[in-house]
N, C-alpha and C positions, 0 to 999 in steps of 0.2 A: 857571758860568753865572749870571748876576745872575737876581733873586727875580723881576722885571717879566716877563724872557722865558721863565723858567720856567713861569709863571703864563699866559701869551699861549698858549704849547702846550698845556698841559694842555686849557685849553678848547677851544681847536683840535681837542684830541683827542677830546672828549669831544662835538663837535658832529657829528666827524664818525660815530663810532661809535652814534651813537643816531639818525642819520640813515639810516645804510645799510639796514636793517632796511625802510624804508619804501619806501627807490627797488628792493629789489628785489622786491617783492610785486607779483603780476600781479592787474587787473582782477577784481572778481567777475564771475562769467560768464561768463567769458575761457576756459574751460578747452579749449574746441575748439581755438581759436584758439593755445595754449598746447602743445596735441596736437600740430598741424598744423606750428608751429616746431619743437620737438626731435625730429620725428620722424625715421626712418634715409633718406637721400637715397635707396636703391636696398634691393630687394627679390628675390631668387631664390625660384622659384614651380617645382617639379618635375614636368612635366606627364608623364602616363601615357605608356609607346611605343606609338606607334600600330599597327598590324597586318601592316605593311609593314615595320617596322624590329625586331619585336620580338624577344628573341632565340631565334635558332636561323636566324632567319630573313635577318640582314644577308649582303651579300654580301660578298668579302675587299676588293673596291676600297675599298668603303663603310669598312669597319670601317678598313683604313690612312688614309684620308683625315679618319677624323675622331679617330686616334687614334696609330697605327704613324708617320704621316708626319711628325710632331713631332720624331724623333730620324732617323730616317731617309731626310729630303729633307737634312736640313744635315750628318748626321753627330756627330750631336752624342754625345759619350759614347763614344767609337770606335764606336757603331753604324755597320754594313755600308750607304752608300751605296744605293738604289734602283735598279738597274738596272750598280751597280760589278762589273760580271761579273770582276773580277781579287777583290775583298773579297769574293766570294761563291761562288766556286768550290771552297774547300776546307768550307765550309760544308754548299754541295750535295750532296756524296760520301756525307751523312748521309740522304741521302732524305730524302722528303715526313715521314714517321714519324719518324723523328729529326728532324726540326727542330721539327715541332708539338711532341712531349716538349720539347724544349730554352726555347720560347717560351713553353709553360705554366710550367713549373715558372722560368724566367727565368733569364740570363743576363747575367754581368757587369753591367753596370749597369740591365739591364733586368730590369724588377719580374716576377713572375710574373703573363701574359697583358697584360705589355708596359704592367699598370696599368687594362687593360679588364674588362668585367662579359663578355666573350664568353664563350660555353663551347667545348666542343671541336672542335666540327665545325665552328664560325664562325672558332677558330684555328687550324683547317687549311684552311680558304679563305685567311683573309689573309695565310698563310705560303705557300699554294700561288703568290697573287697576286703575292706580292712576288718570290718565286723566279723563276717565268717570268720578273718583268720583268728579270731577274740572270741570263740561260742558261738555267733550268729548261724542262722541258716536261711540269711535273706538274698531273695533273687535280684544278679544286679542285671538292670534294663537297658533291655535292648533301645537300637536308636527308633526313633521315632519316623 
């Protein structure tokens, strides 16, 4: 490289590197303002259960619909179908008490309590629940 364009970059370089430093400093008094940009676009806020939902107290519809129904309306994970009375028949033969043991402690690819905060008597509602809608005619139980 000749000495001219050698010379031409270097300062190039050096105008630009003593420059940066300035274009990126923010405003004094800017710090709200400062805040308010990088702050996180979205926020998760965990609000108390209310008294109607809290547990012991959910029903089994409640507890499949905001939890069970995720693998079990699509089937996803060979989970038993909703209502597939042929994938749920040899299941049933275990009774109500056998299947809440099998759903707590979890099965094949279902986590233990299916991934829910339920306790037991909320997991033999929504096993009651789901069985009925598969052939069953098991009573799901009341709270204790």
């Amino acid at each position: 490289m000749a000495p001219s364009k050698l010379r031409a970059f270097a300062i190039a370089g050096a105008v630009i590197v003593s420059a940066s430093p300035l274009s990126l400093a923010a405003p004094k008094g800017d710090a709200e303002g400062v805040a308010k940009r990088i702050a996180p676009v979205a926020r998760v806020e965990l609000a108390p259960a209310s008294a109607a939902t809290a547990a012991g107290n959910r029903g089994g519809e409640e507890i499949y619909k905001s939890i069970c129904g995720a693998c079990h309306d699509s089937g996803a994970a060979n989970a038993p179908k909703l209502g597939d009375k042929a994938a749920w028949a040899p299941r049933l033969k275990l009774g109500l008490d056998g299947l809440v043991k099998s759903a707590i402690t979890g099965k094949n690819a279902m986590p233990p309590k299916g991934g829910s905060d339920a306790n037991e008597i909320e997991m033999a509602r929504v096993v009651a629940f789901m069985a009925n809608k598969s052939g069953a005619t098991f009573k799901e139980p009341a709270a204790k």
